[in-house]
N, C-alpha and C positions, 0 to 999 in steps of 0.2 A: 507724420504718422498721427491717427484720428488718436484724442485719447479714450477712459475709457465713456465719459458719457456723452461723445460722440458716438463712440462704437454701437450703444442702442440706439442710435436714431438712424440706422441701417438696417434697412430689411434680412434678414435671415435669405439665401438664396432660396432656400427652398420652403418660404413663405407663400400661404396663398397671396392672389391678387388684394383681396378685401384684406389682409393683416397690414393696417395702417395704425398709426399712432393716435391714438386718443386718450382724453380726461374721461374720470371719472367721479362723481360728485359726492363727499363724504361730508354726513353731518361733524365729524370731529376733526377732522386733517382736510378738509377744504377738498382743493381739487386733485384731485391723486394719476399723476400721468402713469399709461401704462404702455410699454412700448410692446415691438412684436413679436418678440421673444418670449415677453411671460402672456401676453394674449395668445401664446400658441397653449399656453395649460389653461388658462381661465375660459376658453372658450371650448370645454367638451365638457361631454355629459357629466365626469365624473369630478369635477367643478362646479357645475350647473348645481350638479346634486343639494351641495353646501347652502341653497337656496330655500329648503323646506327642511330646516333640522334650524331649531332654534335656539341659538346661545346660550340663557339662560334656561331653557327646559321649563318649568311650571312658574316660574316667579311672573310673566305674563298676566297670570289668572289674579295676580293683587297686585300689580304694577304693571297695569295695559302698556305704558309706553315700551315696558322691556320686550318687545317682541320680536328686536332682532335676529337676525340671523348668524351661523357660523360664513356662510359667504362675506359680507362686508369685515367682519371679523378676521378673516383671512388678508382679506384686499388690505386693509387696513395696516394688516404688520407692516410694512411701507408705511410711511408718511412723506407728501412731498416735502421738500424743503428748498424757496428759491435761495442764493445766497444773498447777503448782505447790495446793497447796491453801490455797484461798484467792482464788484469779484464778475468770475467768469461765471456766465448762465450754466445751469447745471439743475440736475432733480434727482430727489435722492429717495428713496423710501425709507422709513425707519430699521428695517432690519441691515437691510445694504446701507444705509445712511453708518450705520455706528462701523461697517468693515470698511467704508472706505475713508470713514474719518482715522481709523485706526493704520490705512493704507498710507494714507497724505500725510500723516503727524507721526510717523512712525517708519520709514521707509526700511528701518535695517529688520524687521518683522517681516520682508520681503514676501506680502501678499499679494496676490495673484489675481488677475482680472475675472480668473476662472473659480477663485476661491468666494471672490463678492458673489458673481453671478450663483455658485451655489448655495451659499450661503442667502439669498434674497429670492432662489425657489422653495427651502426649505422651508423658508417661511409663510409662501404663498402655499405651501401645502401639507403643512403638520397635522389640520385636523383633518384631511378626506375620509377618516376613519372614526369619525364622530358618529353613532346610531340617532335615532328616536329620540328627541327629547337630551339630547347631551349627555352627560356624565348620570340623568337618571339611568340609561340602557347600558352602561357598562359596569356601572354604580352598584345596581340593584336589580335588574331585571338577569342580566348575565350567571350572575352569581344563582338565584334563583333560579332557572331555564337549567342551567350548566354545571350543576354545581361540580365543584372541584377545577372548574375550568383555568384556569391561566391566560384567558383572553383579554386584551386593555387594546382601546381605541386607538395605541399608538400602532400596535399590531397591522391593525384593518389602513390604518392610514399607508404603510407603507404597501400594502396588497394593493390597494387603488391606485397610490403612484406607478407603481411599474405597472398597473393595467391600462393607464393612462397616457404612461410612453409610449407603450407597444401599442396598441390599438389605435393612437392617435398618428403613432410616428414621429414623434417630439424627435428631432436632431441631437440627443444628448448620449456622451459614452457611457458604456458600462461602468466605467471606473467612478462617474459625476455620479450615477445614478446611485451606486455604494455607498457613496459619499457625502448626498442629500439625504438619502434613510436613516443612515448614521446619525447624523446633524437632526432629521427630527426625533429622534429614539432618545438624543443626548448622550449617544452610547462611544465616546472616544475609541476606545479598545478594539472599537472595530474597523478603524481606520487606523492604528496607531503612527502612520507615515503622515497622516495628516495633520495643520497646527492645534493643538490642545486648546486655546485660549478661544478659537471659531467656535467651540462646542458652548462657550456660554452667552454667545448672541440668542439663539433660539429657543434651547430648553435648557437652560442652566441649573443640570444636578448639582452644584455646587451649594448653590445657595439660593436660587428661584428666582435673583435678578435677571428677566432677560425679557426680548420684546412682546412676549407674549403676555406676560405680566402688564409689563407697561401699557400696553392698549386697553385691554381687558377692564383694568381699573378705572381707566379715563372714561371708555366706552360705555363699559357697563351704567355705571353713577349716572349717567350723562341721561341715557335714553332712562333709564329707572327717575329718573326728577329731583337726585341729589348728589349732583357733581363736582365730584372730583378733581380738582386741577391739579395736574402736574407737567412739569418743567420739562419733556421731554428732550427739549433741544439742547437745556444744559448738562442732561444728567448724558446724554452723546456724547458733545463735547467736554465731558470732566473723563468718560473712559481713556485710560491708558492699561499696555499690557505691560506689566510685571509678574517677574516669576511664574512665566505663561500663565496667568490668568486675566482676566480683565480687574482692573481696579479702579477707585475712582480718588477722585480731589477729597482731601478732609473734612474741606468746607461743604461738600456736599452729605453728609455721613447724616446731617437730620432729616434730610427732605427723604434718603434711603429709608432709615425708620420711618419716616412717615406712610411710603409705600407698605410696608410691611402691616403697620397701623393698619391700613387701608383696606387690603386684604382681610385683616379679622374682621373688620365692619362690615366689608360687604355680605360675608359665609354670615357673619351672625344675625344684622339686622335682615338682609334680603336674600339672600339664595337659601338660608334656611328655615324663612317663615314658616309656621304651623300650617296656614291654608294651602302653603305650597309646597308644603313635604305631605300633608295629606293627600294633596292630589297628585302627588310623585307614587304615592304607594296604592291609592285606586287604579293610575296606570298599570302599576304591575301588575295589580289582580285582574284588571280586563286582560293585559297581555295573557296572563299566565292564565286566563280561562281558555284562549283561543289557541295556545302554544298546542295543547296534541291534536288539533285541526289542521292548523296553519302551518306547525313548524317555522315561527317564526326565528327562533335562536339559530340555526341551522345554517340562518345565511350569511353568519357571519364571515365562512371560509371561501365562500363564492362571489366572489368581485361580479358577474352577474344577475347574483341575485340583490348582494349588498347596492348595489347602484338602485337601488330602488327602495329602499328599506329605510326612510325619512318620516320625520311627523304625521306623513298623508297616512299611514299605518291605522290611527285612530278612526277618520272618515271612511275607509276603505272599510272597517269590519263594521260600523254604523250601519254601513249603505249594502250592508249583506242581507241577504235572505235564508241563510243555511241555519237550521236551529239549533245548530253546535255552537253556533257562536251567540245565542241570544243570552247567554250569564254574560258575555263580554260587553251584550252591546247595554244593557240594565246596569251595569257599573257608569259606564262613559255616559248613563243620560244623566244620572246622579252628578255626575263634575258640571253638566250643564246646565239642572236643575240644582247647584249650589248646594245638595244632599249631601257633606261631605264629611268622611270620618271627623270624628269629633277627638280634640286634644282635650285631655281631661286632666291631666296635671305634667308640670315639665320640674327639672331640675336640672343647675348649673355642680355637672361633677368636678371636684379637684383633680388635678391629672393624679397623683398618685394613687386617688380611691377608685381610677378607672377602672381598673383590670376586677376590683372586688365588686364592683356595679354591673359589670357586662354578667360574670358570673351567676351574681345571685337574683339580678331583676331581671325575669324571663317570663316569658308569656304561663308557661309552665306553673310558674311560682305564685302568679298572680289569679292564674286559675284555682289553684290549689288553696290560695289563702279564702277568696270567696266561698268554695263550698265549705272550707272550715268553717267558717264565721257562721252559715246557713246551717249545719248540722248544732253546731252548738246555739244556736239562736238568740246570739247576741246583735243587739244594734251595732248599725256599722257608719259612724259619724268621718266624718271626713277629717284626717289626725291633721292640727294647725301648727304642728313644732316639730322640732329639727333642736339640731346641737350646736352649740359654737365650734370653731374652730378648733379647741379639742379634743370632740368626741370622740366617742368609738366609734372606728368605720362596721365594725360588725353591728351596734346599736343603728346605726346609719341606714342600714341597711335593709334593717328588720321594720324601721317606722318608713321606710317609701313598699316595702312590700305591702305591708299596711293599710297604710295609705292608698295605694291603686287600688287595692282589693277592695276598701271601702268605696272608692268612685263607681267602681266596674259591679256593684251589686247585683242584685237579682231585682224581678219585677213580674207580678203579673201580668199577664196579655189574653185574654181571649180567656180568661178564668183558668189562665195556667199557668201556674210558674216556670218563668224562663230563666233556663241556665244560661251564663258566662261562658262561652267555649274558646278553646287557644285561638282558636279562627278567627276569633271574632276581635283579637286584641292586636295591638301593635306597640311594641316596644321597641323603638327607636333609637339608639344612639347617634350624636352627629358628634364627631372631632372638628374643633375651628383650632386652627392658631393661627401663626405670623410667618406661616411659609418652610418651616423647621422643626415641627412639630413643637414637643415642648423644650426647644432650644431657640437661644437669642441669635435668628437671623444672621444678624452682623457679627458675629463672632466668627463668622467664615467669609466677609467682607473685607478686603485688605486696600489700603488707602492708602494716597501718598501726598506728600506739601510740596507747596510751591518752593521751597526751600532744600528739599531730597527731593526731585520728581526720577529720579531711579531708583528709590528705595520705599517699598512696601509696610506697612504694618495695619495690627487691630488697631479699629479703635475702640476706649475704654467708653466705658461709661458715661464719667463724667464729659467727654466730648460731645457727647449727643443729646442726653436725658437722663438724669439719677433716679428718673419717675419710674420705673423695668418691674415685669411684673417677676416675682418667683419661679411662675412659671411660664413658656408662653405659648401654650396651649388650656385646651379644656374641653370636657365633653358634655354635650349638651342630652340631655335624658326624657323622652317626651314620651307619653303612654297615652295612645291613641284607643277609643271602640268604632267597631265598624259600623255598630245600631245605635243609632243615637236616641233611644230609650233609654240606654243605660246610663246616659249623662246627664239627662233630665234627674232622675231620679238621685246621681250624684248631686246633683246640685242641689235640689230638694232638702237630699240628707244633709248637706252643710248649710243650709236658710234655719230649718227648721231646729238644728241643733245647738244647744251653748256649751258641749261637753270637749275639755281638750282632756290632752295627754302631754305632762312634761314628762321625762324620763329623769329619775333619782340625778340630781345634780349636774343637772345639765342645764341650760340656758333656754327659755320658752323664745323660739324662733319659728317664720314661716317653715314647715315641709314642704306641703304641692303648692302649689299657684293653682287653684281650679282657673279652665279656663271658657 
């Protein structure tokens, strides 16, 4: 009897002629075999797709090299791996690579040849339902287009899959196909006949360990020019399943923190730079200039329209001639001519002073503080203080309202004074943390020693790093103008001025970071 990674180097009977076995050449995992079974999904259009929708969305525009795509990203979750030399030849990908180490080293888990095999399509196809620019189109354009909608890219991803079987005729049951959507949703409960512990190879709602992490992190660092290594082969072989879940080796519980680490650096130093969250929200506004032309939001329920709705969206309304879209197309020359809103001050919020941050700094507020300041006809210096650590969040609150009001001033133009309009501001929130929001990761991590390898536990603190933040999350605060007049003149106002503000008993610290 073949085993099973004989069994992929068998044609499907009802493979075409051309469905032969080939490499594939990956800058991070070398050469990645792809046999004919998963070249019957990588080879249709709505695979192909995954070709012009780019990974990281706008971080490209200040880190050229990021300009991968969600296709090799996808191919990716695989990684070959030959064995040792000496063992039987074999290739494994990383998503299938970790169910069938868990298959060989674990035989009384009684998984199933049919469990890897679904378990290593779900892989190859979590994001089919990725829009425009990534996580910007589901992020912030949807929400805007849609509001009130409940739409998320895992949504679209499974609508593409099953558009993908049927129209291609993919050979797979109903029952797999449940059971791959399940698998990329993360959603057990909808299988609950199936093993619990499969759900955290792919999209691990437990705790955010899973292969999709793992690449992402390697991946991304790698093409951006500040790379990240990690041990993928070990952190495979250290999984075992306990207390159906996966768990890993004690000795591995730093190099986990360090992923987690890894995570917040990427969100904070690169996927949420200034230059490229400003040109995240220019996108929006050309989209949402052309939205009642186009009806671009629209496509998201139509798997034929959706097959079409990638990056090329930008060139497509560029290369138009209709004058409904020319506000759209004056945005997108602006991201080409480097004309880009302008971040005029940012702040790092405390998680707990989040929820009074969102609240009270609002486009609204900031409006409203400028024409104060204009009616009453005081100068408006740019405030250079902030509280310690114990201040009052209401005080807190009152010096960034302040504060932006003083950046976002007024200015003559053409011998008329120009207002500050809500339109014209952005007020941003981003949340970064370590995959748990502002909870410690590894607290829902469970590990075992070489000494009990059937028994499970947290680990403490002192096992990994005493170094732990308080909290570990945080939200980052950034107040953008769409005219970048107004930020000249901000900047102006804080050259020309030597005037602070401490507030009664409070500590003279940075407020904004003009930028």
């Amino acid at each position: 009897m073949l085993d099973h990674d004989e069994l992929d180097q068998v044609d499907h009977p009802e493979d075409p002629p051309n469905a032969v076995r080939r490499h594939i050449k990956d800058p991070i995992h070398n050469y990645i075999p792809v046999h004919p079974l998963l070249s019957r999904f990588i080879d249709t259009k709505q695979f192909q797709r995954l070709r012009n929708i780019k990974q990281l969305g706008t971080t490209c525009y200040v880190w050229p090299g990021g300009s991968h795509t969600r296709f090799e990203h996808c191919l990716a979750r695989w990684r070959s791996g030959n064995r040792e030399a000496g063992e039987e030849k074999g290739v494994a990908f990383l998503a299938r690579q970790m169910a069938t180490h868990l298959q060989k080293s674990q035989p009384d888990l009684e998984i199933t040849d049919r469990d890897v095999r679904c378990v290593e399509i779900a892989g190859l196809c979590h994001d089919l339902g990725h829009g425009p620019w990534s996580h910007v189109w589901d992020g912030l354009f949807i929400p805007a287009a849609l509001p009130g909608a409940k739409w998320k890219h895992e949504d679209a991803s499974e609508m593409m899959f099953e558009d993908m079987v049927k129209k291609n005729k993919i050979p797979i049951s109903k029952q797999d196909q449940e059971f791959v959507m399940a698998l990329i949703a993360g959603e057990h409960s909808r299988v609950p006949h199936e093993k619990a512990f499969l759900f955290d190879i792919v999209a691990n709602q437990r705790n955010g360990l899973d292969v999709d992490k793992f690449d992402y992190i390697h991946r991304d660092s790698h093409m951006i020019g500040e790379p990240i290594h990690l041990s993928l082969a070990r952190l495979v072989h250290s999984a075992r399943v306990l207390d159906d879940q996966i768990c890993y080796d004690i000795k591995d519980a730093n190099q986990i923190y360090e992923i987690c680490q890894a995570r917040f650096k990427l969100h904070k130093i690169f996927y949420n730079h200034k230059a490229a969250k400003a040109i995240e929200y220019m996108i929006i506004d050309g989209l949402m200039a052309a939205q009642p032309y186009m009806k671009i939001a629209e496509c998201i329920t139509d798997p034929n329209k959706f097959l079409y709705l990638t990056d090329g969206i930008m060139p497509r309304i560029e290369s138009s001639e209709e004058p409904e879209l020319e506000p759209a197309r004056k945005i997108f020359d602006r991201i080409h001519e480097r004309n880009l809103y302008k971040c005029v001050d940012y702040k790092v919020i405390d998680w707990p002073h989040r929820e009074l941050f969102r609240a009270n700094i609002t486009k609204a507020a900031i409006v409203k503080e400028v024409r104060a300041l204009r009616l009453s006809e005081v100068s408006t210096p740019v405030l250079e203080t902030t509280t310690s650590v114990g201040m009052e969040d209401q005080t807190d609150v009152d010096e960034m309202l302040a504060a932006s009001a003083s950046a976002e001033s007024m200015m003559v133009v053409d011998g008329k004074l120009e207002e500050l309009e809500e339109e014209d501001v952005i007020v941003d929130f981003s949340m970064m943390h370590y995959g748990k929001k502002e909870k410690n990761p590894l607290d829902f991590v469970r590990f075992y020693s070489k000494r009990n390898t059937n028994q499970s536990q947290k680990a403490e603190r002192g096992v990994y790093s005493n170094l732990t933040p308080q909290y570990f999350a945080e939200d980052l605060l950034r107040v953008y103008t769409k005219k970048p007049q107004f930020f000249g003149l901000a900047k102006k106002a804080r050259q020309d001025s030597e005037w602070t503000w401490t507030p009664p008993n409070l500590t003279q610290q940075p407020l904004l970071i003009p930028m």
